[in-house]
C-alpha positions in Angstrom: -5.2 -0.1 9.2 -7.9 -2.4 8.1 -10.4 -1.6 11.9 -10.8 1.7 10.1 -13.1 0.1 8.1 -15.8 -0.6 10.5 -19.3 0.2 9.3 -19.8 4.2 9.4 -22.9 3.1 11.7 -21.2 1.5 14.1 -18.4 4.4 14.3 -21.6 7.0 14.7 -22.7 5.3 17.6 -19.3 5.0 19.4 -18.2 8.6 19.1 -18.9 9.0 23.0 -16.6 6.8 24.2 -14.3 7.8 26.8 -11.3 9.6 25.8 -7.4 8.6 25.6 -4.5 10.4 24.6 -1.9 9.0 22.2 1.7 9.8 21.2 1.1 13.0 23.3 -1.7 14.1 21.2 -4.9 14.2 22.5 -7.4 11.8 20.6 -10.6 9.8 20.8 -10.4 6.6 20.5 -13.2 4.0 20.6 -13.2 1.8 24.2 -13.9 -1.9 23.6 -17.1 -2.1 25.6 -17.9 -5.7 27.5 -21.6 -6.4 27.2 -22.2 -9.6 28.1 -21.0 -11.4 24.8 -17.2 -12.8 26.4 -17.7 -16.5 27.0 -16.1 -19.6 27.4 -14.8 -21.8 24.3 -15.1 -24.9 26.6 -18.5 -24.2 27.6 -19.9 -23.4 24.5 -18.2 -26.6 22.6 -17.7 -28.7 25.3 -14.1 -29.6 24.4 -10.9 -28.5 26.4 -8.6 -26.8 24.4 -4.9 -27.1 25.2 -3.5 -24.7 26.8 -0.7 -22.3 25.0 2.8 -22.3 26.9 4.1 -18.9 28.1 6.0 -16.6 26.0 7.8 -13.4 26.5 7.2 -11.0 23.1 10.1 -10.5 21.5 11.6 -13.8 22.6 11.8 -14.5 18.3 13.3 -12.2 16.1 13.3 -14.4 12.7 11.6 -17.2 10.9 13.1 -20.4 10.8 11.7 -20.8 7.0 11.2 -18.5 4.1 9.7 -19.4 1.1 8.6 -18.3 -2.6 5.7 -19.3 -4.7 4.0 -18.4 -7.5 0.0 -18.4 -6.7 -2.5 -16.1 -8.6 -1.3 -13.1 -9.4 1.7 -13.3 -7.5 4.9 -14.8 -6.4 3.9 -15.0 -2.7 6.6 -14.7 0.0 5.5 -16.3 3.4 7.0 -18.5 6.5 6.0 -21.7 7.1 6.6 -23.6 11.0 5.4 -27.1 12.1 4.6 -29.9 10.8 3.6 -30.7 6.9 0.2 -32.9 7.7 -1.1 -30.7 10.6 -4.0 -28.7 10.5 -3.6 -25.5 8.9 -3.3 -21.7 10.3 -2.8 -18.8 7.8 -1.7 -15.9 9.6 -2.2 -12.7 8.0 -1.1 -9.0 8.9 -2.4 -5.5 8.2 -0.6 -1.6 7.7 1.9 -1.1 8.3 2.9 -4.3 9.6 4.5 -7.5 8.0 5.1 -11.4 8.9 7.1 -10.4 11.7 3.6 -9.7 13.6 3.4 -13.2 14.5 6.6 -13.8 15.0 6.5 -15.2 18.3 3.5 -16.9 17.6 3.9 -19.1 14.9 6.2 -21.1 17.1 3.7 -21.6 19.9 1.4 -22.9 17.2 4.0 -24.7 15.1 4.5 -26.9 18.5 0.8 -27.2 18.9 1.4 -29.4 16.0 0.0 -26.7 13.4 1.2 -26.3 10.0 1.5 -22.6 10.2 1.9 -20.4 6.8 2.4 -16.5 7.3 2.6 -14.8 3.6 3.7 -11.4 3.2 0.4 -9.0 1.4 0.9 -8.1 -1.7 3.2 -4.7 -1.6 5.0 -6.2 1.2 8.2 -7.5 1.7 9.5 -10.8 -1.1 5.9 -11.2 -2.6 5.9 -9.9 -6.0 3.5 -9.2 -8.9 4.4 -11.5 -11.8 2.8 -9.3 -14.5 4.0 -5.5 -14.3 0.5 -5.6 -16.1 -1.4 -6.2 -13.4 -3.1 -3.5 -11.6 -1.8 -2.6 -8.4 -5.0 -3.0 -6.8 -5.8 -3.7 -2.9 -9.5 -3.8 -2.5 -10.5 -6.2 -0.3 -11.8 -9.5 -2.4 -8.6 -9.1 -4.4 -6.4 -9.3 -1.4 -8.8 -12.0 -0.5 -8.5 -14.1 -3.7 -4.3 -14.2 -3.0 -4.4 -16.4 -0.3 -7.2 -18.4 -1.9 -4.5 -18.7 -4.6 -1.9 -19.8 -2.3 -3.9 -22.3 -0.3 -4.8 -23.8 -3.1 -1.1 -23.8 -4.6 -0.1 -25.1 -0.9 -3.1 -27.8 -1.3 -4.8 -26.5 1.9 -8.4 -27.3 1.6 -9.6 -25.6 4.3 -7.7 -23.3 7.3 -8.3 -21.5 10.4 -7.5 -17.7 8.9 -6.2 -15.3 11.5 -5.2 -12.0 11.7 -5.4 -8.0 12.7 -6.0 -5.0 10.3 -6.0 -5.5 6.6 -5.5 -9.0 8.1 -8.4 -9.2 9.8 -10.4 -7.7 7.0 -9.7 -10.3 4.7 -10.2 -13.4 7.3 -13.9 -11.6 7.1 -13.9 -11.4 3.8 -13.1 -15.1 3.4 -15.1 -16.6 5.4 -18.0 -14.1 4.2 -17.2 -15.5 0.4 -15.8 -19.0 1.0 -16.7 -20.2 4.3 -16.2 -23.9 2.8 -12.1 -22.9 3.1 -11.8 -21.7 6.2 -12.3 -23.9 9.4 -12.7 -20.9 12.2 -11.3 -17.3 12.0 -9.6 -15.3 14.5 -10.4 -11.8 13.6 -8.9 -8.6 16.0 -11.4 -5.6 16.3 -14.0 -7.9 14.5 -16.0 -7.5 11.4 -14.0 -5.3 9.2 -15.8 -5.8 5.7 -17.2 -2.4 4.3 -18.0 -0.9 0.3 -17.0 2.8 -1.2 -20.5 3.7 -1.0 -21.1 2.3 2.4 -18.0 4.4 3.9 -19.6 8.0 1.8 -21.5 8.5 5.2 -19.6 11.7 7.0 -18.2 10.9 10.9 -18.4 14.0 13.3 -14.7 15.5 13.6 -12.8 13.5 16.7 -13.6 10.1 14.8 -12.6 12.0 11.4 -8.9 12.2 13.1 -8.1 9.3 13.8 -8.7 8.9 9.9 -5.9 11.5 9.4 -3.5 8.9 6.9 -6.7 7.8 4.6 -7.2 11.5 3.9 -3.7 12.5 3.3 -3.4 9.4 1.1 -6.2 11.0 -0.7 -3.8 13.9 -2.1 -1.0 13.9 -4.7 1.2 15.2 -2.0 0.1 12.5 0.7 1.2 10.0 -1.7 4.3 11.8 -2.2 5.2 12.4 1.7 4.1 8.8 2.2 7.0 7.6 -0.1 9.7 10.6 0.8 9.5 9.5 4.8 8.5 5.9 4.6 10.0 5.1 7.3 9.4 7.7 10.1 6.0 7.8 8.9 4.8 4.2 9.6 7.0 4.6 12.5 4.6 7.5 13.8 1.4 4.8 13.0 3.2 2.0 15.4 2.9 4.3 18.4 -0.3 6.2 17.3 -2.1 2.8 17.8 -0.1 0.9 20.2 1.0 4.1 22.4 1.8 1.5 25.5 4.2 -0.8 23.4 7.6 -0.2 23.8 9.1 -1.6 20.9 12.4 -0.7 20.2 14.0 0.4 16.9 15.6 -3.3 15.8 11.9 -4.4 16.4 10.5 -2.4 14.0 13.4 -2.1 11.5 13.0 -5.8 10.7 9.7 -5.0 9.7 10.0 -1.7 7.9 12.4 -3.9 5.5 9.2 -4.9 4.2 8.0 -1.9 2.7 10.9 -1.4 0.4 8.8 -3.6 -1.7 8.9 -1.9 -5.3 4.9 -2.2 -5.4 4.3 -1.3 -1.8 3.0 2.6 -1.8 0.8 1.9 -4.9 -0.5 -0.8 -2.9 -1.2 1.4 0.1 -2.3 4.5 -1.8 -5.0 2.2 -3.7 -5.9 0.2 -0.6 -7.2 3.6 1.2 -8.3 5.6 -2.1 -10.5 2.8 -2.9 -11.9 2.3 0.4 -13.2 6.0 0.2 -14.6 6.0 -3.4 -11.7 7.8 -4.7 -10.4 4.8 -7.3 -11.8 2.5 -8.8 -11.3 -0.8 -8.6 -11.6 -3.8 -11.1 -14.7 -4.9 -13.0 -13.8 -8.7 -12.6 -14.3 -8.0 -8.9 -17.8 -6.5 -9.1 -19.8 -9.3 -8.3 -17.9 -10.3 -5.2 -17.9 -6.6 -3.6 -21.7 -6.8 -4.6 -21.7 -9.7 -1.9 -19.4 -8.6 0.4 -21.2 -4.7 0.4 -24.6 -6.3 1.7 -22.8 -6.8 5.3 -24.0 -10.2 5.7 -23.4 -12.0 9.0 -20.5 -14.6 9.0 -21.3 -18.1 9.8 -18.0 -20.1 10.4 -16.6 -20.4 14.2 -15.1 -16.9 15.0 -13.4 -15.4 18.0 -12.7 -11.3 18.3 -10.0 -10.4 19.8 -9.5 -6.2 21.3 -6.2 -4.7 23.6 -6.8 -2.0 25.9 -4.8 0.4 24.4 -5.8 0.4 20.4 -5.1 3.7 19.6 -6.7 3.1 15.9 -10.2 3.7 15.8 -12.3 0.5 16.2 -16.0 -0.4 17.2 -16.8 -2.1 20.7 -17.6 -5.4 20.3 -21.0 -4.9 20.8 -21.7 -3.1 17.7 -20.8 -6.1 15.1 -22.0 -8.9 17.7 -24.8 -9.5 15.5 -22.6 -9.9 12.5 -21.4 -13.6 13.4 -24.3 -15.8 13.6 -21.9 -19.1 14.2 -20.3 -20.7 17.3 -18.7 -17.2 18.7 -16.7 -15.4 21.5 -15.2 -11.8 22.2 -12.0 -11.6 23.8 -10.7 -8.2 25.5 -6.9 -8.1 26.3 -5.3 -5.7 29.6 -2.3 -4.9 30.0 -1.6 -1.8 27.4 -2.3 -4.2 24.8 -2.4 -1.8 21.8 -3.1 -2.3 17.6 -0.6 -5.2 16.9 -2.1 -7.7 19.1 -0.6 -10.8 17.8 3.1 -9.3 18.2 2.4 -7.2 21.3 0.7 -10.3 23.2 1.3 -13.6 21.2 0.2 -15.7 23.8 -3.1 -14.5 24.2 -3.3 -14.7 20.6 -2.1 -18.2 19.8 -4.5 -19.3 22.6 -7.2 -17.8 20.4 -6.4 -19.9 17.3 -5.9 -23.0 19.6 -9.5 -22.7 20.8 -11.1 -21.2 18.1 -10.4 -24.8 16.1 -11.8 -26.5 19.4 -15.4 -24.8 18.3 -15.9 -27.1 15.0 
């Protein structure tokens, strides 16, 4: 889960939170703390924003359109809703989630009038290496660089990028290293960019915990359980961070279709390995993770997004308030709103991306 990789700093200084408990085992996790940086998208742009119709989650199960293409590196699997010529969203998911995240939500923002394009990550569901030479490799500018390559194989010039976890991460990452391509960016839990070295700094046990799956991952056998019991495993993840969701087992089986990818445990292995210094990543990507390792503030139109039942360690949105220095708003979510915001309360999250574009 890509809000694990908030700065060891900001972890440090959150470790006194109050305490939850999750999937009956007693945990800390980090509260989203409300200091004064929620505002209003109309007052600070001046425009109204229209206002998102109710939904129920879980009122879609499926995507009305499925498509392949080859962009970069990959043959990219993704849904696409609305209409051709309207502005673009790119909707992007984390671990161990898939498309079906947003669900729900591309249709609110498909009748918005929204040309809405949810791919599937590389190791997840139809999207496919072309080369079986090509490293498996998940750092974060190379996840980045895929949807560069498909917006620019889509011919989107620019997009609103939002999304939760890895998601999240790389609508930071993008707007960090091509702000010129991305209009606004909804990002849940906030500003997710991080380096090896930057992550070598040790956390004091209760936050170590919550980090249980990047250290297992670390080990031949953690790899090896990961693989053996797919399926209960990221099961046990879904209600470790969203321990007041309900979902029920169709809900996540059309997901965990999506991890039967052929490349999707290398993908996840390398994805946490590399975070923690433990493999290395490509050369060709040096200069870029130079860039994004100095933690510099993000300057296109953003909006944060935290529920109030995230069982995955994240910062309070105080901590990386600083790190967006454009037009910029925190949004907490009640309710038992746990890690999979977009699914768990689309709504709230396709409001987001409605007024987030309302800021340029």
């Amino acid at each position: 889960m890509s809000e694990h990789d908030v700065t060891r700093e900001s972890q440090t200084e959150t470790i006194d939170q109050p305490r939850r408990r999750f999937f009956g085992t007693a945990a800390m996790t980090i509260a989203a703390a409300q200091l004064g940086v929620i505002a209003s998208a109309a007052a600070q742009t001046g425009k109204a924003a229209s206002k998102v119709p109710a939904i129920e989650r879980g009122t879609n199960t499926s995507f009305k359109s499925l498509k392949q293409i080859n962009a970069g590196l990959l043959n990219v699997g993704y849904a696409e809703a609305g209409p051709a010529d309207g502005p673009a969203v790119v909707l992007l998911h984390g671990w161990p989630y898939d498309i079906h995240s947003f669900v729900d939500v591309a249709p609110l923002l498909a009748s918005a009038g929204y040309r809405v394009i949810v791919p599937y990550l590389r190791g997840y569901g139809t999207t496919r290496f072309l080369s079986s030479e090509t490293m498996r490799n998940a750092q974060q500018s190379a996840v980045a660089l895929d949807i560069i390559a498909l917006m620019d194989v889509l011919k989107i010039d620019k997009a609103i990028i939002a999304g939760f976890d890895w998601g999240a991460r790389t609508a930071d990452v993008m707007a960090t290293l091509w702000p010129e391509r991305c209009k606004a960016i909804v990002s849940v839990s906030g500003y997710l960019i991080s380096s090896p070295a930057g992550n070598q700094v040790p956390l004091p046990p209760e936050p170590a915990f919550l980090f249980w799956y990047q250290y297992y991952f670390a080990t031949p056998v953690g790899k090896a359980g990961y693989e053996k019991y797919l399926g209960q495993f990221n099961k046990f993840i879904w209600h470790q961070a969203s321990p007041k969701w309900n979902f029920d087992d169709a809900t996540y089986d059309r997901t965990a279709a999506s991890f039967k990818n052929p490349d999707h445990v290398d993908i996840v292995m390398h994805d946490y390995r590399w975070r923690l210094g433990l493999a290395e990543g490509e050369r060709k990507y040096d200069d870029l993770e130079k860039r994004l390792a100095a933690l510099s503030p993000i300057t296109v139109p953003t909006i944060t997004m935290e529920g109030d039942a995230n069982g995955a360690i994240h910062a309070p949105p105080a901590a990386y308030r600083a790190k967006f220095s454009g037009k910029y708003e925190h949004r907490d979510l009640t309710g038992g709103v746990g890690h999979n915001l977009p699914q768990e309360a689309p709504q709230a999250f396709a409001q987001a991306v409605v007024d987030v574009d309302s800021f340029s």
